[in-house]
Structures are given as C-alpha cells and as structure tokens.
ROTOR-892500 format. One line per 3 residues: number of its first residue (from 1); their letters; for each residue y negated, x, z negated of C-alpha. Coordinates in steps of 0.001 Angstrom, whole numbers. Each point is the difference from the previous one (the first is absolute). Example, Ala and Ser with C-alpha at 12.3 -4.5 7.8 and 13.67 -1.06 7.14 Angstrom:
1> AS> 4500,12300,-7800; -3440,1370,660
***
This chain:
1> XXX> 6949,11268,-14073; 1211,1236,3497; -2493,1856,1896
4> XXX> 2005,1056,3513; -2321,923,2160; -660,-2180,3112
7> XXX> 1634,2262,2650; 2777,874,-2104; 249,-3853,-361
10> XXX> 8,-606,3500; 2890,2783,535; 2013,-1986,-2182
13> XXX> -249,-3216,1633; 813,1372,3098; 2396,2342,-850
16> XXX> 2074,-2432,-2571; -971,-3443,347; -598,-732,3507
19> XXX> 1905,2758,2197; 998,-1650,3079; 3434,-1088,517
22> XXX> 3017,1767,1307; 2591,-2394,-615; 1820,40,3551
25> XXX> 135,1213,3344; -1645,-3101,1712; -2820,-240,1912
28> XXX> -2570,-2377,-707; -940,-2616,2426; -2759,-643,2236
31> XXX> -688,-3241,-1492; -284,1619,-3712; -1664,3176,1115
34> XXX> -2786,-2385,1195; -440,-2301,-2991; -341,3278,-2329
37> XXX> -2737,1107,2221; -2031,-3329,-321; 1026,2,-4121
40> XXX> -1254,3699,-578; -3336,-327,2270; -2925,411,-1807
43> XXX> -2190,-2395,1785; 1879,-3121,-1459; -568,-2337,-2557
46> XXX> 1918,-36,-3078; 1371,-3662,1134; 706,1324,3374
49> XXX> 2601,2831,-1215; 1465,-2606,-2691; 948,-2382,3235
52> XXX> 1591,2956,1924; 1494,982,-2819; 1485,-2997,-782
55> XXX> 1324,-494,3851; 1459,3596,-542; 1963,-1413,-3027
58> XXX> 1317,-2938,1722; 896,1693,3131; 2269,3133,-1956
61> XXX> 1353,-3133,-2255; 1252,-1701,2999; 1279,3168,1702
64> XXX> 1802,1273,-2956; -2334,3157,-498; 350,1122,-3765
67> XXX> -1768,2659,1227; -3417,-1212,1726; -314,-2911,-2547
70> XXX> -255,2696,-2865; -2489,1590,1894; -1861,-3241,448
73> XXX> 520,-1115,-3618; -1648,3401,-1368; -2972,359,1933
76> XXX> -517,-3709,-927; 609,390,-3590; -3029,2720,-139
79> XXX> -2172,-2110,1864; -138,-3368,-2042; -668,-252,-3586
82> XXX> 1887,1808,-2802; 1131,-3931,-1440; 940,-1032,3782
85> XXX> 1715,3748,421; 2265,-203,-2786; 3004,-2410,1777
88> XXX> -375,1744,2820; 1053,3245,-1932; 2965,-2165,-1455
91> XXX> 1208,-988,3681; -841,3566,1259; 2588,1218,-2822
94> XXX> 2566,-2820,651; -578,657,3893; 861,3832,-1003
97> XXX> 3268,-726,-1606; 580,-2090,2710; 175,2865,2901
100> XXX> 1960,2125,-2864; -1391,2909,1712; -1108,2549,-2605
103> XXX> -3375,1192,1833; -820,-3694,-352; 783,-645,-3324
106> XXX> -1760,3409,-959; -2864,-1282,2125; -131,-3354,-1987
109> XXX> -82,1723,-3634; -2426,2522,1035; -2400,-2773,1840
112> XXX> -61,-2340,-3528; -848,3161,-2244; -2886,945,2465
115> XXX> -944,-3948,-104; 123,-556,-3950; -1821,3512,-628
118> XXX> -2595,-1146,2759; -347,-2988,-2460; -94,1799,-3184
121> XXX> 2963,-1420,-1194; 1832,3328,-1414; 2521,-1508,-1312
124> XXX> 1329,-1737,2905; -551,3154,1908; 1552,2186,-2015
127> XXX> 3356,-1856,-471; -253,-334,3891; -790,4328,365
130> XXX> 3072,689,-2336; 2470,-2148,1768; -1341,2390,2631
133> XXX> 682,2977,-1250; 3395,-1006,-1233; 749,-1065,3758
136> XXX> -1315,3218,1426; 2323,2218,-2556; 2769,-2020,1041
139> XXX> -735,447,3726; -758,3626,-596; -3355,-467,1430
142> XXX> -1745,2683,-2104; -3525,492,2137; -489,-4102,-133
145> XXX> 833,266,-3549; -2587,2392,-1100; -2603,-1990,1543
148> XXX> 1151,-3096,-2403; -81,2186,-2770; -3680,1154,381
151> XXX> -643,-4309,213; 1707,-439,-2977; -1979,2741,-1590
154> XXX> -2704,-1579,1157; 770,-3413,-1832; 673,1465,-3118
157> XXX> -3133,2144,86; -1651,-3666,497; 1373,-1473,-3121
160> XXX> -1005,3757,-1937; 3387,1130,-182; -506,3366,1249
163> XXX> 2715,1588,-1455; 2400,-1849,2288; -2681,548,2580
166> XXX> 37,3991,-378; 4217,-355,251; -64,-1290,3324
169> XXX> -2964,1556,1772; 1428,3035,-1410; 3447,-1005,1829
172> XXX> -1713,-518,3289; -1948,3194,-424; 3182,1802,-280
175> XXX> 1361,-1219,2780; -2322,278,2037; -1336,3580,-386
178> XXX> 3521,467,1443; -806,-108,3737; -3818,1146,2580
181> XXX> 1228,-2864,1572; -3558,-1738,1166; 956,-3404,-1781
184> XXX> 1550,2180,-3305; -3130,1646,-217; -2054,-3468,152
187> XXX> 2265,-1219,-2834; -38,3181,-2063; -3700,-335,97
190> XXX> -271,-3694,-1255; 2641,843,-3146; -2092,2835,-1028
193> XXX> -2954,-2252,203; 1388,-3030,-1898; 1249,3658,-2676
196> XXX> -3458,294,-98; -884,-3267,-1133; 2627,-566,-2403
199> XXX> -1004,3230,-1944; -3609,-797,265; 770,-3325,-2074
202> XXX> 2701,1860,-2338; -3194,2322,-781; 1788,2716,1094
205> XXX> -2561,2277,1720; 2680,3273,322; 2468,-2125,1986
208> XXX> -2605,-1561,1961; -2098,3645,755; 3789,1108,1050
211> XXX> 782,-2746,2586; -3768,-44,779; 1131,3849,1769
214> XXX> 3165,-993,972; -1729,-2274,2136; -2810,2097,1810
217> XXX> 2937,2429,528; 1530,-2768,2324; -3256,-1075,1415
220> XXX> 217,2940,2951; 3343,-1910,1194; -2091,-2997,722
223> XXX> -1573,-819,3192; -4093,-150,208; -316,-4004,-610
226> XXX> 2720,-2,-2729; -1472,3602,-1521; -3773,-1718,127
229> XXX> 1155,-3297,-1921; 2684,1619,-2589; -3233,2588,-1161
232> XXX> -1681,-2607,-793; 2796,-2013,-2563; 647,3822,-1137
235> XXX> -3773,27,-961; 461,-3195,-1442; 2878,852,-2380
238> XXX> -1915,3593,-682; -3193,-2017,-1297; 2695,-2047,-2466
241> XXX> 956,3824,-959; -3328,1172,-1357; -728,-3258,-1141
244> XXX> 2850,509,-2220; -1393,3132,-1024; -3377,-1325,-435
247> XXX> -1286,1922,2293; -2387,-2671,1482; -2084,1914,2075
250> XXX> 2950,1230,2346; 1832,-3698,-726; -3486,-1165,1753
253> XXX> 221,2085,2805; 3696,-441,1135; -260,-4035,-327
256> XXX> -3166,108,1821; 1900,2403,2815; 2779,-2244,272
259> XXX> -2084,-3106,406; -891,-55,3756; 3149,618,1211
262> XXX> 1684,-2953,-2081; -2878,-1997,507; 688,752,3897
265> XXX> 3860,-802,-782; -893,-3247,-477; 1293,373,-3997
268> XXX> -1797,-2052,-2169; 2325,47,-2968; -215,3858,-234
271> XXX> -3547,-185,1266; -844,-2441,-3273; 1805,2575,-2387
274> XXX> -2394,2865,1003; -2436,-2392,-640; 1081,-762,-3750
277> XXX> 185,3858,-457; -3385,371,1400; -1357,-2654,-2612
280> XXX> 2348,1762,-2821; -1483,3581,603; -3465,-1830,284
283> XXX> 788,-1610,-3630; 970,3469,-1495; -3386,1431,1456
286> XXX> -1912,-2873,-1669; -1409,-875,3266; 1344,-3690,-852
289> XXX> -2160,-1970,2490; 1395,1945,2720; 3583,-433,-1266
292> XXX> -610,-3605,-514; -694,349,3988; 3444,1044,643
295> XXX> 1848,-2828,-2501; -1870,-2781,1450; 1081,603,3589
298> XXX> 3728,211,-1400; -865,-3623,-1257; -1403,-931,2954
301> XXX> 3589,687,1524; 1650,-2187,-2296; -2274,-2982,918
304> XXX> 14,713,3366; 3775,393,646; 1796,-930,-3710
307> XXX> 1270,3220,551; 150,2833,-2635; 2827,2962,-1422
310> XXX> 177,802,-3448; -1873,2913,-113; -2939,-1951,1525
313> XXX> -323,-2363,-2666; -1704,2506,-2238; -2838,-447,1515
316> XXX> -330,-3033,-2066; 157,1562,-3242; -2875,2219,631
319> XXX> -1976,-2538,1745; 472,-2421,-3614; -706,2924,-1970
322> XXX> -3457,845,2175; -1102,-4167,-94; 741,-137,-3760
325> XXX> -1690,3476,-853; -3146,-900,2099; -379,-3757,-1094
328> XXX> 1018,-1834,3228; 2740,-2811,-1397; -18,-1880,3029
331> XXX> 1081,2487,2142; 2526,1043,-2814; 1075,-3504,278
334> XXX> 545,114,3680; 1810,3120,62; 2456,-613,-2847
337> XXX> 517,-3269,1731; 629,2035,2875; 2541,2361,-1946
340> XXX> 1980,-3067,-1805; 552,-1114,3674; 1112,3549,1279
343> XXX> 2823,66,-3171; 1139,-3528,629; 777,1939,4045
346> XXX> 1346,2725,-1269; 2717,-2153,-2503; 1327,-2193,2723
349> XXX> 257,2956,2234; 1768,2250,-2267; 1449,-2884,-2522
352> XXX> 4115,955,-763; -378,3394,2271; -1274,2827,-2896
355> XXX> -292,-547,-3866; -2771,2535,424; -2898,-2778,883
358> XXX> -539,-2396,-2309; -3410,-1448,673; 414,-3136,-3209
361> XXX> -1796,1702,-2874; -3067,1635,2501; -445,-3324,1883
364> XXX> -156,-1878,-4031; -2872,2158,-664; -1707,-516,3150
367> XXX> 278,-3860,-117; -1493,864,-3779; -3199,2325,946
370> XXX> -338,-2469,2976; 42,-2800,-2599; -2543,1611,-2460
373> XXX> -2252,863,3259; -33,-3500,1251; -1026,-948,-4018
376> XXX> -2744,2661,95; -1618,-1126,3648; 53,-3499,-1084
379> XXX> -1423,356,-3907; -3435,391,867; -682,-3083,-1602
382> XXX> 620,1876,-3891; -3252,54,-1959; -452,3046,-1934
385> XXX> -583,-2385,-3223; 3509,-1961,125; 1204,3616,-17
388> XXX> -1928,989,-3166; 738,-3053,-2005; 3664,-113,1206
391> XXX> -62,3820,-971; -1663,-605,-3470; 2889,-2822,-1285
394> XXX> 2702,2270,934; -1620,3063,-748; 1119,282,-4237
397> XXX> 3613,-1223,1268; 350,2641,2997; -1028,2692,-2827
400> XXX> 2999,-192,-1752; 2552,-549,3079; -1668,2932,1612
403> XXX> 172,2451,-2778; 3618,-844,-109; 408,106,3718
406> XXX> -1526,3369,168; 2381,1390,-2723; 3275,-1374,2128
409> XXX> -1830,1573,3107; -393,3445,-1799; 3657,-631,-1332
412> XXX> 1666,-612,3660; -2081,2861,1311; 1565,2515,-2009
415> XXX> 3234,-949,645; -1179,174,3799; -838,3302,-433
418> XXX> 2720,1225,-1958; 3050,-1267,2583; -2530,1482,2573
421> XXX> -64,3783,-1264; 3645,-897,-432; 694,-348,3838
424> XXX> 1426,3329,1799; 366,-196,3630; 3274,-1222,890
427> XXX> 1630,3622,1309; -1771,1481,-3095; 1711,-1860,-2240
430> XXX> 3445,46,1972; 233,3734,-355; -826,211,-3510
433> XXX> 2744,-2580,-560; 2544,1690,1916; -523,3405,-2016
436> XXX> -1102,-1580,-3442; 3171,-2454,118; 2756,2772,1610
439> XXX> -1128,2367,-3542; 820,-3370,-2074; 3111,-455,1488
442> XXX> 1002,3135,-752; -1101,212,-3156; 1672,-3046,-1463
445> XXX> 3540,202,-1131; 1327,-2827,3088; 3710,-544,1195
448> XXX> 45,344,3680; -180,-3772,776; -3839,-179,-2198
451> XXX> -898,2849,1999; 940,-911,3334; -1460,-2987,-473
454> XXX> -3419,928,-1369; -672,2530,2786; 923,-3115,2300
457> XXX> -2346,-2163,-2495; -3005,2954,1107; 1112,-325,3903
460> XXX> -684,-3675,123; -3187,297,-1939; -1329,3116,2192
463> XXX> 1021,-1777,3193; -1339,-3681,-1120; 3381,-1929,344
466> XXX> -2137,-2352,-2472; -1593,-1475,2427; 2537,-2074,1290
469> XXX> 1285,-3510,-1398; 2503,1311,-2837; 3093,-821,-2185
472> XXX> 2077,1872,-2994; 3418,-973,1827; -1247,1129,3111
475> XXX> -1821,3110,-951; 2780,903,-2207; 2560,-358,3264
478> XXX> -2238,2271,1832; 109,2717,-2695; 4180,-740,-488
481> XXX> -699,-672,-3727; 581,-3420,-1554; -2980,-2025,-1207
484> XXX> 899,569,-3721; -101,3565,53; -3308,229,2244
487> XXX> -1766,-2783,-2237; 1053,2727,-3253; -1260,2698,2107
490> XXX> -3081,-1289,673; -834,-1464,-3459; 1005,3251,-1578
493> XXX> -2173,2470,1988; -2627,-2083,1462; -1205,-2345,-3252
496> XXX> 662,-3328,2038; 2020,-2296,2054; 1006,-147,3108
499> XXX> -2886,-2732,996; -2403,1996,-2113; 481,3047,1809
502> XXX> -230,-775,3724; -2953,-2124,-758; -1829,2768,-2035
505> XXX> 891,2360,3236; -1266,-2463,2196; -3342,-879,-1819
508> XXX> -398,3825,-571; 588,423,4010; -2713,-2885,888
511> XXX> -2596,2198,-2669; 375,2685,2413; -303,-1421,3234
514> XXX> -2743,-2406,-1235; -1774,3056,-1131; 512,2340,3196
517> XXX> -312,-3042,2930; -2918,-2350,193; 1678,-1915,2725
520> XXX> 3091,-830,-2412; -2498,-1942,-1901; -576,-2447,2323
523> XXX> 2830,-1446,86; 574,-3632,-1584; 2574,397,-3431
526> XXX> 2574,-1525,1860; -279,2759,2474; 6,2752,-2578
529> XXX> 2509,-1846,-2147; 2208,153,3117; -358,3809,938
532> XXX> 974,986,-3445; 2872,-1981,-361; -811,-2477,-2503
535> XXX> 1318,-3718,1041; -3612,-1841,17; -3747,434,-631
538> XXX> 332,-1648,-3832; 2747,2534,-690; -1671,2688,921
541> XXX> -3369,-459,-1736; 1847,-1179,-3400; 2070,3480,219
544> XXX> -3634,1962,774; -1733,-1449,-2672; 3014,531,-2261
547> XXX> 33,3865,1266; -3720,704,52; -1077,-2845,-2683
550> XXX> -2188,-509,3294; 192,-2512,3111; 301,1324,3088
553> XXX> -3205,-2130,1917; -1881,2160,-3364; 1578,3182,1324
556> XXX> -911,-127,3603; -3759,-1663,-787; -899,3446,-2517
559> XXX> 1519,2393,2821; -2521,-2092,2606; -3003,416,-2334
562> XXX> 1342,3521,-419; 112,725,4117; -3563,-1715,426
565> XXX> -1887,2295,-2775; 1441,3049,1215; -1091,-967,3514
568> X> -3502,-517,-1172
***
C-alpha cells in the first residue's frame, strides 16, 4: 500500500522525474521556443498539442537535436495512453544512450520509473528506480539519490514490504537531517512522513509517536503554505497512532483534523483512508450504520475510478460481514463480487514483485460464498415439504455418520488446542532455546567438533536459516563438517533425520506465525509453502499433517472461528 501524500508526490515528480534539462550550453531557438508555447497552453485541445508535438519531433529529428526530441518525446509519452506511452519510453531510453550524455541517460531511467509507478506497475518501476540509484552512486550524486531511495521505499511499502521500506526512508532521513538547506528540509520532512507510515503498518506505535515529534520539531523550518499542509499529514499519521492504541476518541479527532486540508490537497487516496478509519472506529463503537456510511463511499471509489490500495479493500470485509449479519444477500453478493474483482487488480499489479500477497486461496472462497449466495437468491422455488420428506429418508442414515463425525470433530479439536497452548511467541521461544540448549551443551560429555556444531545447530534454528530451500551437502559445507558426521549429529541429539528435522522446525515456525498474524493466513498454500521453504503446496501440507496429525486449511479455519468469537 503506498500512501505518499499528494504534495510530497508532486515534489517528486518535479524534483526527480521531470527536472528540466541542462545538458549543454546552447540556446534554444526561436522556432522551438514557440512550438513549446503553443504545446504547453492550456486553452488547446488534446489533438492540437499531439500535432505540435509531433512537428516538434520531426523538426529536432531532422536537425539532429537529441536534446529537444527527448523533450518532445516525454511530454508526449505523459499525454497519450499508458499502452500508446510505453514505445515511446523504449525510444526515449534508446534516444538517451544515443546522446551518451549522463544527465540524459539519468533523465531517461528516472522518467520510466515515474511512468510505470504512475501505472501501478511496481515491478517495472522498481527495476527502473534501482538502476537509478546504482547510476547515482556511481556518479556520486548523493542528494538525487536519496530522493530515489524514498521512491523505492515507496514501492516496497506498496507491495507490504515495509521492512525494506523502513531501510530506505530511514537512509534518506539520515541524509537529509544533514543540512537547513530549504530543499533538505522538504525532503527530511517527507522521509519522516513515509517513517511514519511504515511503523503505523508494522504496529509499532513507539516508533511512530517518536517520528510523529521528530516531525513537529521540523515543522517551524517550514514556510506558512508548506507548515499549513505538512500539519495536516502529521495529524493524519497521529490519528493512525491512537488508533493503534485504541484510543478512538482522539484517533477520531486527529483524522477528522487532517481531513480538510487533504481534502483541499486534492488527495483522494489519503482522503479515502481517513475515511476507512472513520468507518473502523464507527464499527468498534457499534454505531455500524454510520460506519457502513464510510465503507460504501470507499466502494463507490472503486466503481467510479477502478482505483483502490490495499488498505482500502477492508472496507469490503466489514461491509460482507454487516449484509450477511443483517440478512441483505444481494448486496452481499454485489460487494463480494466487488471484492473478487479488487483481488484479481491487486494480483496482476503486484504478480512476481512480493511473495507477501497472495490473493488465490481468499479469491477461492469468495467465488464460493458468491456461489452459495447466487444458490440462495435463486432457491425460492424449495417447498418446505420436499425438505421434510428429503430430510425424513436420510434422517436414520445421517444419525450414524453424524455421531461419528462429531467424535472426529471433538478428536481434531483437541489436537487444535493442544499444538495451540503449545505455540510461544517466536522471541519467547528463541531465548529459552538459546539458554536451555547452551546448559545442554555443557552438560553433555561432547568432543569439540559435537559441540561446535550443536551451538551452530541452535544459531540456525534461533535465526530461522530453515526457511530457505535446503540440502545435507550444502548445509554441511556451510558448517565445514562433512555430511556423514552432521547426519550422526543430528540423529543422535535431535531423534530424527536431516529431512525430519528442518521440516518439524519449519511446521513448528508456520504454528507460530499462523497463530500470532491473521494476515499470514490468507495466503494460498503455495504461498505459505513457499515462505517456509518447503518446495510446493502438496509438500508442505503432507509434512503439516504428518507434524500436527492436522492439515493446515484445518489449522487456519479453527484460528478464524477462534478470531471471530473473541470479536463478538
């Protein structure tokens, strides 16, 4: 989900993607100085700019001006559509290359990040925003670079990857707290308030409340119009701070504070976020109506412009829980129709970028509830009789098959429940391990090889090298053993083989994390199959089941039910 505010946004542009050029020494003509007046005049049609651009093209062509006809080229590439813009980005890099002048070819890069992140494709844009970064470290151009990083951070706080998102805003903070410089300040101020963001999704209200000051500590070095607009994201950020703390009444009031101001800023994705906090803090009040208010208009956006983040999207899940809960299946039927179409978006936009969205196993469900909801509109046509008779022939059968389902039920439940109060918290667990395992060691009479490599046995397990695709040879290389001796190690003081024990540390990992993050469960098994190392979905759930004696779709369904009845 990336949130940059539109100003900030603006900056950017300006600052990075479109600076003007200062490739040489020469003077424009007459001739060209005219033409870009009659292209950049307001007061023409669309068609009417496209022609002069187009004679601008052909004129700089003939005359051998690299220079103008990369000018030409980019203000026509943003002003046709994305499809009819993407050769022109092609022959604006080739063009670059071309002129083998650096500010050009910097020019080019930055131009088709700006154009692909425009477009929402983040992948494309960020492979375009590192190759400029690595070309402003070689050119030394450190200011420039910063600015890349905080777009980069932006496109990986997109895609949810806000750990790599905190790494570089942090790296452009740094840098530019270094300097009053006017321009420094106007960066710092955007890296502390994409900080703020990032924290505010980690759940990480201490780092957030920190930056939060940090930021109306800088505020004074601002001038009036930048102070007025940068209170009012600050506000914004400081209602995501007490809505962490569930403090709702003071989340209310900073959201609603903020709102004119972005609303004036002409910001409609932040704008629709205050809006889905609004509705939230209207849910937890049980004034649902009026929250219902809020999650509709965040809808409406979606219809209206096919157009949402992340973040915004759930606004359907409390919208399907408020139609199901108050009887109204068609509208539950037009909103998860709604929601299947936002996830289908959000794959292609995100598809081979992050492992962290994986939209398969949610969207399944959705085509299944709209499915049974279709079924239940169009089954008026049941007679309460068919029911009873069909009801009455199966009725001495189902006895039987559901005593003995009830039994396997209670069975799997208890296993449930027993793997559950088994679960520690991951850092819990990893410093009881490090202390429990260092007083084995020591107790046990070892040569130095068994001990050197248990203790490195404990590292890997405390710092989850697990995770990872894994071999014996290779493993074994990395620990300068042989695979013999590890493989005796291993049976001897862990119970198991090699297979047997990453696979019970990687099951026992996915317990924990399934447990502790509700978003981890939506992902498809291929998706969790992938983050925890195993090679595909069937894999992984044979190796669950054989660990837990349950599957993992069982797992994840008994910590949903779990979630909804301590909601209620």
């Amino acid at each position: 989900m990336f949130l940059l505010k539109k100003s900030s946004y603006s900056l950017l542009l300006l600052t990075i993607f479109l600076l003007p050029l200062s490739l040489s020494a020469q003077t424009v003509q007459d001739s060209y100085q005219e033409l870009w007046k009659r292209i950049i005049l307001d007061t023409i049609s669309k068609e009417r700019t496209l022609s002069y651009l187009e004679i601008y093209i052909q004129k700089a062509q003939k005359e051998n001006n690299l220079k103008e006809e990369y000018k030409a080229l980019e203000k026509k590439a943003f002003s046709v559509s994305p499809s009819a813009s993407i050769p022109l980005i092609s022959e604006m890099e080739q063009l670059a290359v071309k002129s083998k002048n650096d500010s050009l070819i910097e020019r080019s890069i930055s131009t088709k990040a700006s154009f692909y992140y425009i477009n929402r494709n983040f992948k494309e844009a960020l492979s375009a925003s590192i190759q400029a970064e690595a070309l402003n470290i070689k050119k030394g151009n450190i200011y420039q670079l910063n600015f890349v990083r905080i777009d980069i951070g932006n496109i990986y706080y997109h895609t949810k990857n806000y750990i790599k998102a905190k790494e570089y805003f942090t790296k452009a903070k740094n840098y530019y707290k270094t300097k009053n410089n006017y321009n420094y300040v106007q960066g710092y101020m955007v890296s502390l308030y994409s900080l703020s963001k990032t924290y505010w999704q980690l759940n990480k209200p201490d780092s957030l409340k920190t930056t939060i000051e940090t930021a109306e500590n800088t505020l004074p070095l601002l001038n009036n119009q930048d102070r007025v607009l940068e209170t009012a994201y600050i506000n914004y950020v400081k209602g995501g701070y007490y809505f962490l703390k569930q403090d709702f009444n003071e989340a209310q009031h900073y959201f609603l504070k903020a709102l004119p101001d972005i609303k004036k800023n002409e910001d409609f994705t932040n704008e629709y976020v205050i809006y889905l906090y609004l509705g939230k803090i209207a849910w937890e009040k049980n004034e649902k109506q009026k929250a219902v208010s809020y999650f509709m208009r965040i809808d409406q956006l979606f219809q209206k412009r096919n157009f949402l983040n992340y973040e915004l999207r759930h606004a359907y899940d409390y919208l399907i829980a408020y139609y199901k809960e108050t009887g109204q299946p068609q509208k539950q039927l037009e909103v998860t129709e709604h929601l299947i179409a936002l996830n289908h978006q959000f794959e292609k936009e995100q598809q081979d970028l992050t492992s962290t969205l994986h939209y398969e196993f949610e969207t399944k469900k959705l085509e299944a509830s709209k499915t049974d909801l279709q079924k239940q509109l169009s089954s008026n046509k049941y007679t309460y009789g068919v029911w009873l008779i069909g009801s009455g022939l199966l009725c001495l059968a189902l006895c039987g098959y559901a005593y003995w389902q009830t039994r396997q039920k209670k069975q799997l439940r208890l296993r449930f429940n027993e793997l559950i109060n088994g679960v520690q918290s991951a850092d819990d667990s990893l410093e009881k391990n490090i202390d429990t395992e260092k007083s084995v060691i020591e107790t046990k009479n070892l040569t130095a090889t068994e001990e050197r490599l248990l203790l490195a046995l404990q590292k890997f397990e405390n710092e989850k090298g697990f995770l990872k695709p894994l071999k014996l040879d290779d493993f074994a290389a990395e620990l300068n053993t042989n695979r013999n001796t590890l493989s005796k190690l291993i049976n001897t003081n862990k119970g198991v083989n090699f297979n047997q024990y990453i696979n019970s540390l990687r099951v026992k990992q996915v317990l924990i994390d399934l447990k502790n993050n509700n978003r981890l469960r939506q992902l498809s098994m291929q998706g969790l199959a992938e983050t925890y190392g195993f090679t595909n979905a069937k894999t992984f759930s044979i190796q669950f089941k054989a660990e837990t004696s349950l599957s993992p779709a069982y797992f994840i369904e008994q910590l949903q039910l779990d979630d909804a009845e301590t909601a209620h």
